[in-house]
N, C-alpha and C positions, 0 to 999 in steps of 0.2 A: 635621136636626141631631141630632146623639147625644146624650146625656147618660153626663159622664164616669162612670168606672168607681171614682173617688172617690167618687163620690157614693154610691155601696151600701157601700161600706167606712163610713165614717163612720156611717149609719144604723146598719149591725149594731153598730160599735161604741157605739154613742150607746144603743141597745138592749140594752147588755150581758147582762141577764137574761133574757132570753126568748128572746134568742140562744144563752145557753150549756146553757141547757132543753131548747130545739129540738135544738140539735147533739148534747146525749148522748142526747135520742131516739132521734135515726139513728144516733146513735156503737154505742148498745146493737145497735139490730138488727143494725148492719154488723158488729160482735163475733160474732157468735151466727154469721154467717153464713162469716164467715172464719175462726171455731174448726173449724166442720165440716171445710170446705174444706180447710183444713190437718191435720186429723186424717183426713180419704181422700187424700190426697197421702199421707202417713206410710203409709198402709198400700202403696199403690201403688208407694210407691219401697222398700217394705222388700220386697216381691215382687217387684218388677223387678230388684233387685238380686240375687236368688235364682236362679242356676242359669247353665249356660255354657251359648253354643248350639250347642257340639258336643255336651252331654249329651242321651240322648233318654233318658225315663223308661217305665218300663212296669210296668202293672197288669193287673189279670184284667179282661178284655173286658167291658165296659159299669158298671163300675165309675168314679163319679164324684171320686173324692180316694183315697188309699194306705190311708186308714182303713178304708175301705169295700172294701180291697182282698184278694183271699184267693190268693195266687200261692203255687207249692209248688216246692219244692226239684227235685222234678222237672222242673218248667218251667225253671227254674232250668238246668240240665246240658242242656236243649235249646238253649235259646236262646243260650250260649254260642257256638258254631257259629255263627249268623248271619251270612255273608258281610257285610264292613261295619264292623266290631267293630274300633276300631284294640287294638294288642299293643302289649305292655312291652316292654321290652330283653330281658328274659327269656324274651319269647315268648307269656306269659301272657295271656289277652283284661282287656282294660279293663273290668271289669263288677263291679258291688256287688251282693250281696244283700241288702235290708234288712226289719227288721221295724218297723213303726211302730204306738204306740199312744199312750196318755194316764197320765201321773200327777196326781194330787192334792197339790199340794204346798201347805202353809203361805205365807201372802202378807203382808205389813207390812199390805197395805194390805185385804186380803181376810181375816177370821178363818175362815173358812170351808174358805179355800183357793182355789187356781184350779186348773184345768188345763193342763199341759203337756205338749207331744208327747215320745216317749221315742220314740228311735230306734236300735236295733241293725244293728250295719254289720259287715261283713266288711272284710277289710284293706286291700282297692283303694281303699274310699271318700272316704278323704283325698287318693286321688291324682286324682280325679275333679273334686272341687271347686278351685278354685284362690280367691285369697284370702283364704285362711282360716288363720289362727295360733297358736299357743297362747301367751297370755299370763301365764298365771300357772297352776304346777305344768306338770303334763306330759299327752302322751295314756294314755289307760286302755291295759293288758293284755291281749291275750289271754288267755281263759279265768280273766280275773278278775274279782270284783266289783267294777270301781271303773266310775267315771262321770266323761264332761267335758259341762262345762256351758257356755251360750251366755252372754257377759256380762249382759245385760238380766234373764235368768233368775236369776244369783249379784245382781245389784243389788238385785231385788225381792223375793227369797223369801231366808229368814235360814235358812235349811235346806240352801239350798246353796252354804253356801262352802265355801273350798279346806278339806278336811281335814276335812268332817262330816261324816255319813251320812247316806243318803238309803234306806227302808225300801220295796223292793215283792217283790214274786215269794216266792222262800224265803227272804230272809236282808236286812243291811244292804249297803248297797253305797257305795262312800268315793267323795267326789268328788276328784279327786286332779288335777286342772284347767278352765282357765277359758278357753274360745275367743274370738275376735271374726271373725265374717266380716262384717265393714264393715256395710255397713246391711241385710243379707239376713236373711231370717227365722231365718236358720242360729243368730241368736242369742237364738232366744225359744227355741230344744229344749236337749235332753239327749242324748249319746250315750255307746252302749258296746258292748262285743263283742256280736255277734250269737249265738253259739252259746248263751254262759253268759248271755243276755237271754232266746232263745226256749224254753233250758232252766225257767228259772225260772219263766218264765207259761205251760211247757207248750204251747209252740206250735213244738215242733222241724220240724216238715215244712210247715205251713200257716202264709208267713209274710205280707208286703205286697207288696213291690215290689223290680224291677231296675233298675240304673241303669248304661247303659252306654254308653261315648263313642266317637262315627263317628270313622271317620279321615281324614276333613275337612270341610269347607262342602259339597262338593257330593256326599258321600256320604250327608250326614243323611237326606232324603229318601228313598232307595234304599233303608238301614237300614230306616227306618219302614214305608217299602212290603215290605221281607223280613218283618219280625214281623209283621205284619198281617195278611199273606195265609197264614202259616204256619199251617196245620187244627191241628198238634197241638198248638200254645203256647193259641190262642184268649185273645188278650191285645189292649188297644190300646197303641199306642206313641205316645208325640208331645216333641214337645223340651221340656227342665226349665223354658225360659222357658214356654213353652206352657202347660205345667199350670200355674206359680205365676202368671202371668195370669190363668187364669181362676177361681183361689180369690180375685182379689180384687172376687169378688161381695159379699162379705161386708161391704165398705163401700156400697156399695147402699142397705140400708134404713137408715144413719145419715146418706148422704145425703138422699135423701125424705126423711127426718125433720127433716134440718137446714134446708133449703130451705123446706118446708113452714112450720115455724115461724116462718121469717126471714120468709115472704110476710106471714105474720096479723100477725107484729110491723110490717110494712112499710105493710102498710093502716093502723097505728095510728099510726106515724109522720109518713105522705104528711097525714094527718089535722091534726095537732098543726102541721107546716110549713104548713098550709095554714092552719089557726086564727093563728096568730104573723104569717102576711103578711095578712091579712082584718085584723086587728090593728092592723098597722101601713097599711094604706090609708087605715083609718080615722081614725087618730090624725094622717095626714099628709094630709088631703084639703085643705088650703089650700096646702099644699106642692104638690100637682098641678097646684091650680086655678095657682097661680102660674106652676108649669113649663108649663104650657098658654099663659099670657099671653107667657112671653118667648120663645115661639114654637115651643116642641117639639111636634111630633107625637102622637098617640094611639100609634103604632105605637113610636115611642122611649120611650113612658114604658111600655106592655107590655112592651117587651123590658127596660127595664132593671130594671123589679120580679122578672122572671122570670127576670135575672142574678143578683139578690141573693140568690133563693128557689134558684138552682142554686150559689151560693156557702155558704149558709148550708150545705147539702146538702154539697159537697166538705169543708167545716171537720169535721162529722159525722160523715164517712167516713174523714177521715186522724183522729180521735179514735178510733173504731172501732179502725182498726188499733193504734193508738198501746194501746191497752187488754190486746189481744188479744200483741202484740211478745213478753213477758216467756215465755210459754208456747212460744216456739219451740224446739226441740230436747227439749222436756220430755217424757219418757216415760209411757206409758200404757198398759192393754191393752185389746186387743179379742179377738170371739171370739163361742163360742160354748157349751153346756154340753159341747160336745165336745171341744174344745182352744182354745186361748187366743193371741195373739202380740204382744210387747209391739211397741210403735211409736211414732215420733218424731211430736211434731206440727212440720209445715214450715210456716212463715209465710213461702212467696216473694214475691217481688216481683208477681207474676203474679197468686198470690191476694190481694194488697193491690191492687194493681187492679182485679182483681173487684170488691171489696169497694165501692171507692170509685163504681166506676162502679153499683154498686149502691146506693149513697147520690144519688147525680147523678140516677137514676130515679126516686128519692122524692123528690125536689125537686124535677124537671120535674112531678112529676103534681100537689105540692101547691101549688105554684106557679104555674100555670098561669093556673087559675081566679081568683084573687084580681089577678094581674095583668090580666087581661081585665078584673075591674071598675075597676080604676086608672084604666086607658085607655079605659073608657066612661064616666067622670065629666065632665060637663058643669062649663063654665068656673066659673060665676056658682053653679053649686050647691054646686061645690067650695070657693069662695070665702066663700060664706057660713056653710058646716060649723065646728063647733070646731074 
């Protein structure tokens, strides 16, 4: 015979204080663990969203990011040629030269400042990316100082908005618009001409990287294996999703870190779930001895102490998310003292799942044990207990 599923509802209710104890225990950890989780999501989809996969990028050969990357204008007029390369209407090959580096900008939220990637581009590179807009003011000039900025970049640094300057290289340079490529990292940089960029910081011949687009699905490949094998470029090449994949190492050690935490909080938790039902065995041991006399099983009142301790646990876990909710879409950055990339925190459905079922595990394990002494209480001992 079962014992109904009333029956655990009313105790936690009847227990309302060491129920709503126990649940923000686990609600805290499952917070902690679902903030991370959705702050590597955020980075994940704002990379994932970065790059076509007709686009293949290329950097100087064993070179691990475009930072790190030293490609020369020479290479440059080689690699143009590359059988593969789809052409404009004009005839002209599909290919960017860019220079990328890092500024220091002023931050609301950083006095210090942060870093942001600065990127000079030649004229194709707009034609290269696709979703990408200018929302407010216009694209910069050739051969002029001005700069467009990614929205997340104009939202969090008060240095870059429409119409102020921004000071690197020889002179000021005017931000003169505001982009959004949807959720791609496109919108934590800076761009501007490449010429009067590599002018400025003295880097006319030695710049970063090419970016240049197959002429179709199944010439990507073919592309890749031409630059690659090419002795005089000595470059690697791989598709823009490819690279922006594999920067997102970077959420790596905030996951460990995140998870990590969430376990010691989780031991501290499984602990507390387990003290609250040792608790409540105690406080009900005539209540068992009873449920024993009107004929329930040892194995029905184990399971149903270790439904209540898995209930207590799901309350916990949707508290957790319920905490954590408000934070969704909220911008952040991450990064490194090298450059920086702002990012959404995504609280899915998926990761509220997690989460919960991560709460469900701290109550299977705190659980457990205390119902095992339920269901080994003897009739007549339980009956005589306070």
């Amino acid at each position: 015979m079962t014992i109904p599923l009333a029956y655990n509802l009313r105790n936690l209710r009847v227990r309302k204080t060491s129920t709503i104890m126990t649940a923000l225990g686990i609600g805290l950890t499952v917070s902690v663990l679902v903030m991370v989780l959705a702050l590597v999501g955020g980075i994940r989809s704002a990379f994932k969203a970065t790059g076509d996969p007709l686009n293949v990028l290329v950097t100087r050969q064993g070179s691990g990011s475009e930072l790190a990357s030293n490609f020369t204008r020479a290479q440059y007029q080689d690699l143009k040629f590359t059988p593969g390369i789809a052409r404009t209407a004009a005839g002209e090959p599909m290919a960017s030269l860019e220079l990328v580096t890092v500024l220091n900008l002023e931050s609301g939220d950083t006095p210090s400042g942060v870093n942001i990637t600065l990127r000079g581009l030649s004229p194709p590179a707009t034609e290269l990316r696709k979703n990408l807009k200018i929302v407010q003011g216009r694209w910069f000039e050739t051969g002029q100082r001005e700069v467009v900025v990614g929205k997340l970049v104009a939202q969090r640094n008060p240095t870059a908005q429409l119409g102020k300057q921004i000071f690197f290289g020889r002179g000021n340079w005017t931000v003169v618009g505001i982009m959004d490529g949807g959720d791609s990292a496109v919108n934590s940089e800076i761009w501007a001409d490449l010429n009067q960029t590599s002018g400025d910081l003295n880097r006319t011949e030695v710049l970063s990287s090419a970016l240049v687009r197959a002429q179709d699905a199944a010439t990507v490949p073919v592309l890749i294996k031409n630059l690659q094998s090419d002795q005089r470029l000595a470059v690697s090449a791989r598709t823009e999703r490819e690279y922006y994949d594999s920067q997102t190492s970077s959420g790596a050690p905030l996951l460990f870190m995140g998870i990590f935490i969430s376990i010691i909080m989780a031991i501290g938790s499984s602990f507390a779930a387990m003290n609250t039902m040792y608790s409540s065995v105690a406080r009900r041991a005539r209540e068992i001895g009873t449920l024993r006399v009107l004929g329930f099983s040892r194995s029905s009142i184990l399971t149903s102490f270790f439904i209540e301790s898995l209930l207590l646990a799901v309350l916990g876990g949707l508290l957790g998310c319920l905490l954590v909710l408000p934070f969704n879409g909220v911008t952040t950055v991450v990064g490194n003292r090298m450059s920086t990339v702002a990012v959404n925190f995504r609280v899915t459905p998926l990761i509220m799942g997690v989460g919960v079922l991560f709460a469900v595990i701290m109550g299977g394990v705190g659980g457990l044990l205390p119902a095992g002494a339920a269901a080994r209480k003897r009739i007549l001992v339980a009956l005589r207990e306070m």
